[in-house]
C-alpha positions in Angstrom: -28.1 -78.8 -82.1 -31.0 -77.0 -80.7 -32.4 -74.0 -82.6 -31.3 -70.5 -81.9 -33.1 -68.5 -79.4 -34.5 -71.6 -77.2 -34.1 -72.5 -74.4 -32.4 -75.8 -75.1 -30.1 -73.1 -76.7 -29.7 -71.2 -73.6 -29.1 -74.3 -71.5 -26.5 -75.3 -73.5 -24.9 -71.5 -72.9 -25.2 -72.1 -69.8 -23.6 -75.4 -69.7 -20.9 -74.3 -72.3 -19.9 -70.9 -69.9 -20.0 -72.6 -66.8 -17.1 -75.4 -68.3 -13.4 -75.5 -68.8 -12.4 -77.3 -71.8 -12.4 -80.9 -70.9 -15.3 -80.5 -69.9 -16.7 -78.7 -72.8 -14.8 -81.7 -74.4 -16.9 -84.1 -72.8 -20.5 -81.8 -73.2 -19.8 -82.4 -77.3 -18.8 -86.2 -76.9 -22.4 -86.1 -75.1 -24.1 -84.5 -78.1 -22.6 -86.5 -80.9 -20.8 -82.9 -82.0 -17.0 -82.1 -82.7 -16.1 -79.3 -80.4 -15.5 -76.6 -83.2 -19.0 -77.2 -83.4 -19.7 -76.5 -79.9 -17.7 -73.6 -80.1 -19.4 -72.2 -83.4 -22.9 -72.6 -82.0 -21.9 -70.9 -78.6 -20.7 -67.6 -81.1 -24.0 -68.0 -83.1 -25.8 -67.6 -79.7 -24.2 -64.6 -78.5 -25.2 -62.8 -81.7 -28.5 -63.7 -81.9 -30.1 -60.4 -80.4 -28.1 -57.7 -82.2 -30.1 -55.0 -83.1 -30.1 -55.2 -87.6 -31.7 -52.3 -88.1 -30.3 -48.8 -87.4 -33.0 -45.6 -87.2 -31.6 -42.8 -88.0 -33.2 -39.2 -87.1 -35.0 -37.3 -89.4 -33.5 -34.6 -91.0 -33.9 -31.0 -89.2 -35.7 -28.6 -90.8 -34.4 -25.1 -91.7 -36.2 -23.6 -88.7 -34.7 -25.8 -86.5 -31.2 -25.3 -87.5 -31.8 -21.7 -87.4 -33.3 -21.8 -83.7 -30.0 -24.3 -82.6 -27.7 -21.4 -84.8 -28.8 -18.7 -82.5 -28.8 -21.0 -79.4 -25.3 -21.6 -80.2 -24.3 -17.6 -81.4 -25.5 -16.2 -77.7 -23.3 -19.2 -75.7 -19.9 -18.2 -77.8 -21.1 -14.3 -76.9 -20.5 -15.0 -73.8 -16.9 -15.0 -74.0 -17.1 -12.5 -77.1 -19.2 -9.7 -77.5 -18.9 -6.4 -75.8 -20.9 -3.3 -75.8 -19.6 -0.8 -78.7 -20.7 2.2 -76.3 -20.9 2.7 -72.5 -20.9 5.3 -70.0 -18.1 5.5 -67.2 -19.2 8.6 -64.3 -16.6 10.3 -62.4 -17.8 11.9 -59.7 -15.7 14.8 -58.7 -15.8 19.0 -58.3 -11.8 18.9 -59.6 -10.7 18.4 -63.3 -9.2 15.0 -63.5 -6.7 14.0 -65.6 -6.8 10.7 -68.2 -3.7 8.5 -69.2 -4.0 6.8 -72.5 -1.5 4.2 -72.6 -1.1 1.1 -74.7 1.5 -1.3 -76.1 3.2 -2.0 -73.1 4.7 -5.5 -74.7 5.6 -6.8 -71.1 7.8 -9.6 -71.7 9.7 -8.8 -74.7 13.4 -8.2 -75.1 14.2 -4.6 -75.0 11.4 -2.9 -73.1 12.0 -0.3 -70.8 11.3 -1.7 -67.6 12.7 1.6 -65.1 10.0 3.5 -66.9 7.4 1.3 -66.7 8.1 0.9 -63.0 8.3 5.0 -62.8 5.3 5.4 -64.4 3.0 2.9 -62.6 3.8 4.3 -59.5 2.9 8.3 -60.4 -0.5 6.7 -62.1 -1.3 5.1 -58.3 -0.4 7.8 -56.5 -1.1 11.0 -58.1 -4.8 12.1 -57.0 -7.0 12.8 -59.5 -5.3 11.0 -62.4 -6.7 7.7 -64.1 -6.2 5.4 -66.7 -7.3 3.7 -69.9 -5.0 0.9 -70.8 -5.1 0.0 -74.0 -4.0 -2.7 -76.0 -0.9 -5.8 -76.5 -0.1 -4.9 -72.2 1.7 -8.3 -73.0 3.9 -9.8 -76.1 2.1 -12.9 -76.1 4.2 -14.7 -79.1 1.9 -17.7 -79.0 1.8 -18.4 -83.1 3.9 -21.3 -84.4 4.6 -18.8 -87.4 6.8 -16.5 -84.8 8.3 -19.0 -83.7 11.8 -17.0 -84.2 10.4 -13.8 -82.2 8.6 -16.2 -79.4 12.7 -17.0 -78.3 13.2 -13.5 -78.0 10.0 -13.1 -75.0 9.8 -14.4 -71.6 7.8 -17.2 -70.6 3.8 -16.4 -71.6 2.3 -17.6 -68.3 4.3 -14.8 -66.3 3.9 -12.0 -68.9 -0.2 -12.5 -68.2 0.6 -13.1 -64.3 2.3 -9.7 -64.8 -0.2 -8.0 -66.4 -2.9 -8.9 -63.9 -1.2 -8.2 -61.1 -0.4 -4.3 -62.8 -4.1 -4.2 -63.5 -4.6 -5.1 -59.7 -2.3 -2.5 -58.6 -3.8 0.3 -60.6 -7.4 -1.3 -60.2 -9.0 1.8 -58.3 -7.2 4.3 -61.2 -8.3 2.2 -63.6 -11.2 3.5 -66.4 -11.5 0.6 -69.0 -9.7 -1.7 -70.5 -8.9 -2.5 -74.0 -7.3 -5.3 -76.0 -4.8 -5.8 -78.6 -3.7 -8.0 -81.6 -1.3 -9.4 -79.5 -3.3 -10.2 -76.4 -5.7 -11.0 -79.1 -3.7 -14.2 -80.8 -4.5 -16.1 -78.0 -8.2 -16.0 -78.9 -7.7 -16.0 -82.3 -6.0 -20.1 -81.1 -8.2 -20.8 -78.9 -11.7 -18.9 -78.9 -11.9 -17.8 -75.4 -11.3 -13.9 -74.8 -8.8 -13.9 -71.3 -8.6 -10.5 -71.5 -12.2 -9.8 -71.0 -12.1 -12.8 -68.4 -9.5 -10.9 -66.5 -11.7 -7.9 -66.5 -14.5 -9.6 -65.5 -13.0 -11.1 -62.3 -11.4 -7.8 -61.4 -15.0 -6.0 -62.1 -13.1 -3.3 -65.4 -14.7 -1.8 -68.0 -13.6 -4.0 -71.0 -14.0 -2.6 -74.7 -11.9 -4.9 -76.5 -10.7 -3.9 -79.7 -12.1 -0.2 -79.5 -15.5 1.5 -79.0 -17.2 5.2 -77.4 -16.4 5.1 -73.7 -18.5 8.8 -73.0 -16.8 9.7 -70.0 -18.9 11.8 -67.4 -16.8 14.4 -65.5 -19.1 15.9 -63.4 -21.5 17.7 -65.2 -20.0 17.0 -69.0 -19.7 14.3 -71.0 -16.9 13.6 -73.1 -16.9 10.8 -75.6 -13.7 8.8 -76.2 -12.8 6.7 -79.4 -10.4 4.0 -78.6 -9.0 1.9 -81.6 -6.0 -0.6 -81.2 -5.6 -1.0 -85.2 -7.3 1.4 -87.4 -7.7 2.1 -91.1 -6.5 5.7 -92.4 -2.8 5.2 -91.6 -0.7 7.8 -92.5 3.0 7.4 -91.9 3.5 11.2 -92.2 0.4 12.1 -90.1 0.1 10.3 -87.5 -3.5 11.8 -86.1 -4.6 11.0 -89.5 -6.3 8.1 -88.5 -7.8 9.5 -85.8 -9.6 12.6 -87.3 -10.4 10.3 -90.0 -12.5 8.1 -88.0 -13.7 10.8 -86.6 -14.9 12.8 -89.7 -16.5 9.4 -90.9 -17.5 7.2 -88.6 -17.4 9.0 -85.1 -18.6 12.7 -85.0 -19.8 12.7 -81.7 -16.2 11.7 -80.3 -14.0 14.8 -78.4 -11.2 12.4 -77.5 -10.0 9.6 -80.3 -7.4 7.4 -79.6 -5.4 4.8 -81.9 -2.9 2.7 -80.9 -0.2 -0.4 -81.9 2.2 2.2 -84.1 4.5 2.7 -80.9 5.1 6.6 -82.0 3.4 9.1 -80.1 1.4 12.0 -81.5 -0.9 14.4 -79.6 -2.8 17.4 -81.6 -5.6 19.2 -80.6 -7.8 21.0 -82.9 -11.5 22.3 -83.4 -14.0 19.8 -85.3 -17.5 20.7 -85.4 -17.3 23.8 -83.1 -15.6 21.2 -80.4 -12.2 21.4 -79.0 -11.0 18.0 -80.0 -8.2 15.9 -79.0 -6.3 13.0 -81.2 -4.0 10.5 -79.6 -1.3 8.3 -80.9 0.0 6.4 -78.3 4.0 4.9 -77.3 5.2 2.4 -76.0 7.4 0.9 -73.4 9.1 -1.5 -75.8 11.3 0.5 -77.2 14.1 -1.9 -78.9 12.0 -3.8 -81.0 13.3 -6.1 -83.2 10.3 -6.4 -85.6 10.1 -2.6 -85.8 13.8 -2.2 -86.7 13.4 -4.8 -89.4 10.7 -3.1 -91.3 11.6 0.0 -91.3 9.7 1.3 -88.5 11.7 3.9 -86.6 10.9 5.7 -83.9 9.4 3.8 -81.2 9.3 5.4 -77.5 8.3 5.6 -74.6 4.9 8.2 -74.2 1.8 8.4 -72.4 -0.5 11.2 -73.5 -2.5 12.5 -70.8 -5.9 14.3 -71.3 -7.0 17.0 -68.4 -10.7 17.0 -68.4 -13.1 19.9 -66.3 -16.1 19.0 -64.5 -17.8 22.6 -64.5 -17.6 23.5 -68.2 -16.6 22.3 -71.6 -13.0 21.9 -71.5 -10.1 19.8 -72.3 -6.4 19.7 -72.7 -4.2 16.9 -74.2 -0.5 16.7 -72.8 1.8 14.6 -75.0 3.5 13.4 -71.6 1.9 12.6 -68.6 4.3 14.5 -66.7 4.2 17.7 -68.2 -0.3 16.6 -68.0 0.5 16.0 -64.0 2.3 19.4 -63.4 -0.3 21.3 -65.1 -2.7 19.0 -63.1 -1.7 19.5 -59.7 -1.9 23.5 -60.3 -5.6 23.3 -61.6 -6.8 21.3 -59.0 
């Protein structure tokens, strides 16, 4: 047999490919070879110019692990980070009134629909009222570890058509946006924050989990705390939280708003020679089953409304956005 890598060798290949096997028979009778040799050499040929040795890349330094670290940390901010603090203007001679409202759990068993329904229509029509919607709009049971409570929810894809669709309906009342833990599990899962694309596509102030919105009212500025979950709970005080961020973390705030407890709260009170607000919101889901089973009574159905005046220093927190609307219309 000829030696590897010649090109007798080749010729052979050729010969060998170009056969069927009597005549591959007939090319070893020729060459004084069994054909299992034939067949071993034609292998041996089609091997011969594999690569043996294998480079590997050099190890990267620490500089260049930190330079691909924070290459990688700005392209996941992209569908993560949000400002902590921004300024919203509202242009206007009139006080104007603000609904906080949050937990609206669309999709699970037992909320109130009629009221939901009720409500969203006095938001989009009443002049001079606006919204900040915080968070869990939707009930989102996504986690294999609720898999019992995901039974008890409609369908996830049209609880987050839903929700759009309300945000497109109230999109010219609409302040900013927040998020919840249960808007939240989804990117918890996954990594991607839909909420904030939603926002994004429908041009909304997003602050995700909470932040200072300082609203402009004319010529005043009033600084708003929103905070889905919060530390500070006090199941005998509900505004605890609120005055305690406030106190600690958040001086500057007038308005401060916590959410996900379900049970309403409004109290207004003077803090550092301000007249403050502090907000607990409700909720629309107000048969809930995890509530009930924990011990959590007293979930209903409450959207504290805040009147703010563009000429001076003044504001007035309603408990329901009713009672904030009749009180509204009269001012204005």
């Amino acid at each position: 047999m000829p030696e590897l890598g010649t090109k007798e060798a080749d010729y052979f290949c050729q010969q060998w490919d170009s056969a069927n096997p009597p005549a591959k028979l007939e090319l070893c009778n020729l060459m004084n070879i069994a054909y299992q040799t034939g067949k071993n050499f034609r292998v041996k040929c089609r091997y011969t110019d594999v690569k043996q040795d294998i480079e590997l890349p050099d190890d990267a330094s620490w500089e260049e692990h930190l330079q691909t670290f924070k290459a990688m940390d700005k392209l996941v901010a992209i569908h993560q980070k949000v400002p902590l603090e921004i300024t919203v203007e509202l242009k206007t001679d009139k006080p104007i009134g603000v609904v906080f409202d949050a937990d609206w759990q669309l999709g699970m068993f037992g909320v109130d629909y009629d009221s939901f329904q009720a409500d969203n229509e006095l938001i989009i029509k009443e002049p001079g009222l606006y919204d900040y919607i915080g968070g869990d709009g939707y009930q989102n049971i996504i986690q294999a570890s609720k898999v019992g409570s995901s039974h008890n929810q409609i369908p996830i894809s049209p609880q987050k058509g839903f929700y759009y669709l309300t945000l497109e309906k109230r999109l010219e009342k609409i302040i900013a946006v927040g998020t919840g833990n249960h808007n939240y599990w989804t990117s918890l899962l996954e990594g991607e924050d839909w909420d904030r694309e939603l926002c994004r596509r429908l041009k909304l102030v997003y602050t995700k989990h909470g932040g200072i919105l300082n609203l402009k009212v004319g010529d005043f500025v009033y600084p708003i705390l929103r905070l889905h979950k919060t530390r500070f709970e006090s199941s005998f005080n509900l505004t605890h939280a609120c005055r305690q961020n406030q106190r600690l973390y958040f001086p500057q705030a007038r308005v401060i708003v916590c959410e996900h407890k379900h049970t309403a709260e409004v109290l207004q009170y003077r803090y550092a020679d301000n007249e403050c607000v502090g907000i607990r919101t409700g909720t629309y889901a107000v048969y809930d089953d995890f509530a009930q089973q924990n011990g959590f009574y007293g979930a209903h159905v409450s959207n504290p409304t805040v009147i703010f005046y563009p000429g001076r220093d003044h504001l007035i927190g309603f408990k329901d956005m009713r009672d904030a609307v009749v009180y509204l219309r009269a001012v204005r």
